[in-house]
Structure formats: C-alpha cells, structure tokens
N, CA and C atoms as a LAMMPS dump frame, in Angstrom:
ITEM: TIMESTEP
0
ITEM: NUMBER OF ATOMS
243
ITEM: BOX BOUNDS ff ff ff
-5.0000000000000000e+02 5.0000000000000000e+02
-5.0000000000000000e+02 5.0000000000000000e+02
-5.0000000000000000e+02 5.0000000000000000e+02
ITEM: ATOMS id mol type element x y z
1 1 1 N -121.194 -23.308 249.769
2 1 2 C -122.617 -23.197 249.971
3 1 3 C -123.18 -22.142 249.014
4 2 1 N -124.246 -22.492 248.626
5 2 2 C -125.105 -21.397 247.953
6 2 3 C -125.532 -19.966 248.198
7 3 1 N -125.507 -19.607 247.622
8 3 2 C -126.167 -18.044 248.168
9 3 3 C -126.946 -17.08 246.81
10 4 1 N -127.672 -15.971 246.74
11 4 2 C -128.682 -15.763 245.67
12 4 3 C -128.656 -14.108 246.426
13 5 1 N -128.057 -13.157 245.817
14 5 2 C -128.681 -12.259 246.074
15 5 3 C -129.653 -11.043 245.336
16 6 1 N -130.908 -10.698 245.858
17 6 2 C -131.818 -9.555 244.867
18 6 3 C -131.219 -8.265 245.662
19 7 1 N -131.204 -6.707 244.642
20 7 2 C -131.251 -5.766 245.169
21 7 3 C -132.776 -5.277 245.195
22 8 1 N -133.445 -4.687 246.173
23 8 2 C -134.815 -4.758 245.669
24 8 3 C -134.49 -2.506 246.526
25 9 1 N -135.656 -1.855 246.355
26 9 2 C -135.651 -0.523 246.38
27 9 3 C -135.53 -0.099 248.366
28 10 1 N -135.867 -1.342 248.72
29 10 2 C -135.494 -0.829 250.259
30 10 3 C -134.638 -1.804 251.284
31 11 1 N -133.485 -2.9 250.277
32 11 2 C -132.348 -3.285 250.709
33 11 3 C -132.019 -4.733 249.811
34 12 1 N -131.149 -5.2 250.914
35 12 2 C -130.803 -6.253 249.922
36 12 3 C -131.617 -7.596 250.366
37 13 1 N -131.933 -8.266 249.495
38 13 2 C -132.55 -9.918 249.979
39 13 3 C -131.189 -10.999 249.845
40 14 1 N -131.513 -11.923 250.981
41 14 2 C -129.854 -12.806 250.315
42 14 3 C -130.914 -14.202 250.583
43 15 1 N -130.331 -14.996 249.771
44 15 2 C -130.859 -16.208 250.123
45 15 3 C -130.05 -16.87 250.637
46 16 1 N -129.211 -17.625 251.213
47 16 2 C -128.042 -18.64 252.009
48 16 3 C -128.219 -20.013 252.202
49 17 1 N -127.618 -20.628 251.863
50 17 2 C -127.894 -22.292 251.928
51 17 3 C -127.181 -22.505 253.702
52 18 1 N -127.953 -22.848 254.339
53 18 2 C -127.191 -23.256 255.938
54 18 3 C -126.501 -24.253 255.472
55 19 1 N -127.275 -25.413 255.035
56 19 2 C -126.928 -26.995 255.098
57 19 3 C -127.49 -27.418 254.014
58 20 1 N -127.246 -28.532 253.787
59 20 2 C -127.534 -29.389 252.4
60 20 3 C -129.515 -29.831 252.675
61 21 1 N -130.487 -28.527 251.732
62 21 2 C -131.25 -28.409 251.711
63 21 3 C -131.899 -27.644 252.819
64 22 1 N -131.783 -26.732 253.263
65 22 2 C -132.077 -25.946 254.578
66 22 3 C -131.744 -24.329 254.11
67 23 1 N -132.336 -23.684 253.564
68 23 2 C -132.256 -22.107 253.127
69 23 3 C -132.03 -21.456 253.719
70 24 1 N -131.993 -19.885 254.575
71 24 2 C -132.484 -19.026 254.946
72 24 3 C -132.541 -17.439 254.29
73 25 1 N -133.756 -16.89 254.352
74 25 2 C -133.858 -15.963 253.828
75 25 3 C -133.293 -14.449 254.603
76 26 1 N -132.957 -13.332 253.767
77 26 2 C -132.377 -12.382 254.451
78 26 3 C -132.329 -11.134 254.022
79 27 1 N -133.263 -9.992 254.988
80 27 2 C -132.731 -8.727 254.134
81 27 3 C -131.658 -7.821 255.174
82 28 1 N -130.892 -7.613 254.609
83 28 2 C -129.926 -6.719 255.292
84 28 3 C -129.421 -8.07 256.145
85 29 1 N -129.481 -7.501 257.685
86 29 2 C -129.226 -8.23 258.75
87 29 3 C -130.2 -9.156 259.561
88 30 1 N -131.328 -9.176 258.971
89 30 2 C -132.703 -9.719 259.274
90 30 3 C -133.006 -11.218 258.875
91 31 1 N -132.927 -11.785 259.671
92 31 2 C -133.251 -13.468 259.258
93 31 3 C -134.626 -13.684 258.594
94 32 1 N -135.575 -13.791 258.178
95 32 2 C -136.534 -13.932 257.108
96 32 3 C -137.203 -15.259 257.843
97 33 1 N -136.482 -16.081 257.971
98 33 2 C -137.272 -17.567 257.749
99 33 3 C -136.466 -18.187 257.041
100 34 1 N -136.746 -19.741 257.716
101 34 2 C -135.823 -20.73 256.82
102 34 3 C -136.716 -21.24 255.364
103 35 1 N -135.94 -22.305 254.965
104 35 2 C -136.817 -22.62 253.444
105 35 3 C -136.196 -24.377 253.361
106 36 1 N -136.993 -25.164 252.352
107 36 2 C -136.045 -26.397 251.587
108 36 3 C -135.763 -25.924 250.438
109 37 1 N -135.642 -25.157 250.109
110 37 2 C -135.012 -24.87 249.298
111 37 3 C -134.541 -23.329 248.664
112 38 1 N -134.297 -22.832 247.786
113 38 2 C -134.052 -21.609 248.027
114 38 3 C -135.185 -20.772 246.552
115 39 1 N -135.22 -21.998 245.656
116 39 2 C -136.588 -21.314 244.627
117 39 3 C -137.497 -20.551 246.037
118 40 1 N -138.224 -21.399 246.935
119 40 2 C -139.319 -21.635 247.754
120 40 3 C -139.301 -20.035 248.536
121 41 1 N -138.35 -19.53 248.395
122 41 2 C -137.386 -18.382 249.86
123 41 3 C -137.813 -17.148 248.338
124 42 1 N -137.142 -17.456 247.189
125 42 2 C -137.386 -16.306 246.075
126 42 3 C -139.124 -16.259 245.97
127 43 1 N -139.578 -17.59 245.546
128 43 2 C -141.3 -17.119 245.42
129 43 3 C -142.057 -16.214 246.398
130 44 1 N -141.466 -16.352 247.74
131 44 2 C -142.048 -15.879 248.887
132 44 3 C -141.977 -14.199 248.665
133 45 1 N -140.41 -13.898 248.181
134 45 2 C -140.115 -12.299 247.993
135 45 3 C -141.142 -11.606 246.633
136 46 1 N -141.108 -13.064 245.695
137 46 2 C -142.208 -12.583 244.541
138 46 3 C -143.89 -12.461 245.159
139 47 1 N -143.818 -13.439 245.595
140 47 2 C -145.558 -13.091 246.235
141 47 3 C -145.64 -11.906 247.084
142 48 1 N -144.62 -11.449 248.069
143 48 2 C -144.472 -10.698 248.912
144 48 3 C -145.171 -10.827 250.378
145 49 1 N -144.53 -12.26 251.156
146 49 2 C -145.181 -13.23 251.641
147 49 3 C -143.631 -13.707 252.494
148 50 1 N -142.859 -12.358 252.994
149 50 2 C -141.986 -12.862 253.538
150 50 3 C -142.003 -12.66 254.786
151 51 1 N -143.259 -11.713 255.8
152 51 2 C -143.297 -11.474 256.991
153 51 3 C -142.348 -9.953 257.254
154 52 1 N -141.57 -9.451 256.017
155 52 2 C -140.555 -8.641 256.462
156 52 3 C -141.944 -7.017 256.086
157 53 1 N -142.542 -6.546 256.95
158 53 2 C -144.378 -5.647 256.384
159 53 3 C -143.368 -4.746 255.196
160 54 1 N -142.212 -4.018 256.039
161 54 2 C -141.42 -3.087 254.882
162 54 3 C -141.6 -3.819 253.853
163 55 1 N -141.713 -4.964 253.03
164 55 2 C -142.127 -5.517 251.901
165 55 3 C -142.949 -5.749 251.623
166 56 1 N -143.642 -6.357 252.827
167 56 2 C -144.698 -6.779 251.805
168 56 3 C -145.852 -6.446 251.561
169 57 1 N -146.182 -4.774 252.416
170 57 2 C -146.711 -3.93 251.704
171 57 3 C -146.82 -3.457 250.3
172 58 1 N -145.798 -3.702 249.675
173 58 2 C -145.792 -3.256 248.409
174 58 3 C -146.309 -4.584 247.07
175 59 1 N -147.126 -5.307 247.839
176 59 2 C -147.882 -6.076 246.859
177 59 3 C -148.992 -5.263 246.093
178 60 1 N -148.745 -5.595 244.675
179 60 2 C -149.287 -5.193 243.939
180 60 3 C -148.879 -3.712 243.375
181 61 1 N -148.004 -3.563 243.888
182 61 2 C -147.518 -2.165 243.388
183 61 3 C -146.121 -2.294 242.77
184 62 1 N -144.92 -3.358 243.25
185 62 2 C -144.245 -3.156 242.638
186 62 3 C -143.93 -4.25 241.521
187 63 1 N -143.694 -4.062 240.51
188 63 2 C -143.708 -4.939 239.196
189 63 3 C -142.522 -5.62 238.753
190 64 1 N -141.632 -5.65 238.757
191 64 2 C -140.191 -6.025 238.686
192 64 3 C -139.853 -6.728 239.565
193 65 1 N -140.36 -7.194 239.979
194 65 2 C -139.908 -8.681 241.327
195 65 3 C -139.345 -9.766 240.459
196 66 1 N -138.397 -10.136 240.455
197 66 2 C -138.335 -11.22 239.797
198 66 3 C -139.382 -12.628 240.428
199 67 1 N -139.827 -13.375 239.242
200 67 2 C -140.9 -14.752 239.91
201 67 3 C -140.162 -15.76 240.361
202 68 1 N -138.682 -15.827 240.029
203 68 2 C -137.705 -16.848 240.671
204 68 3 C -136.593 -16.758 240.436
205 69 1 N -135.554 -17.51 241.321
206 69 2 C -134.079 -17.535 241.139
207 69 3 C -133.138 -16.799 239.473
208 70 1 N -133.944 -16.941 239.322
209 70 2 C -133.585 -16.305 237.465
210 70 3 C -133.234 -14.766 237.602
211 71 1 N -133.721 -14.242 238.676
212 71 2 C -133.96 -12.577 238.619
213 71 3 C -132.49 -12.509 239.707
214 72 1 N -132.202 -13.414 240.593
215 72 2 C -131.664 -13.283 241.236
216 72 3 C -129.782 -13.227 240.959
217 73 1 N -129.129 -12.908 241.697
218 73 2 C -127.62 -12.808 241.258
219 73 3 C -127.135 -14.209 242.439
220 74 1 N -126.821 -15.015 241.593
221 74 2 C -125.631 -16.243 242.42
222 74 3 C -124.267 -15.455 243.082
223 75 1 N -124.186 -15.679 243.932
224 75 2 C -123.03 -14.984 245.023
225 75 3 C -121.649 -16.263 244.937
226 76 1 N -120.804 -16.287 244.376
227 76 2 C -119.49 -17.285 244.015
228 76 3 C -118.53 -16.725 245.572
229 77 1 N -118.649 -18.209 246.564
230 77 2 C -117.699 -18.125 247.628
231 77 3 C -116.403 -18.313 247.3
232 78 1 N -115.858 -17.04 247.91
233 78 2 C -113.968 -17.281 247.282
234 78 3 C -113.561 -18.603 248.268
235 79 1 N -112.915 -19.192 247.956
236 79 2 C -112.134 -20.495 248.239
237 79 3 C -110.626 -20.261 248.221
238 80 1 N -110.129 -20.345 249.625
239 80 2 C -109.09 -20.047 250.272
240 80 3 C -107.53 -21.179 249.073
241 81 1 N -106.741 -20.61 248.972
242 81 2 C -106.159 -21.62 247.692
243 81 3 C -105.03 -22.581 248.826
C-alpha cells in the first residue's frame, strides 16, 4: 500500500492508502480525514484545509508547503522475504 510522508514545523503528515482508492490523512497519531485519492489529502495540507486548527492557522504565513505529492517523501513497505 501507499504511503507519502511531509515533515512540516509542528509534526509529521502521512498520507496512507487503506484500500484500493480510499486515502487517509495523518498527523502524528491523528486521523485527518479520508480522501480518493492521496494528491486530494496533499492539496488539502497545501491549502491548509485539513480541519487539524494547529495547521491551519498558518495559512498564508507559511510558504514552503509543498502544492502536491512532489514535495512529499514516498514511504517503501519492507516486504517480509
């Protein structure tokens, strides 16, 4: 399964694929909201439009958000041999 993680200045964001097209967003230990997809879960952290206020207060102030999955780090699941 997929996964996407940002470090951003007041924790980590993860994105997680549940199921085949079904997202969920995540900072720390905090469920976010689900998504179809996981671009949809990153735009939300770029707009700052994730419900999490510790974030998304900082609209318009912080500049380095990445605008999509591009900014983000792909998380590679180890696979048991």
């Amino acid at each position: 399964m997929a996964a996407y993680v940002y470090n951003s200045d007041i924790g980590t964001f993860e994105i997680r694929e549940v199921r085949h097209r079904l997202y969920e967003l995540w900072i720390e230990e905090e469920n976010l909201g689900s998504y179809d997809s996981a671009e949809s879960a990153a735009a939300d952290v770029a707009a700052f439009n994730t419900g999490y206020v510790e974030w998304d207060r900082f609209e318009n102030e912080e500049t380095n958000v990445p605008a999509g999955l591009d900014g983000w780090r792909p998380v590679c699941e180890e696979k048991p041999d």
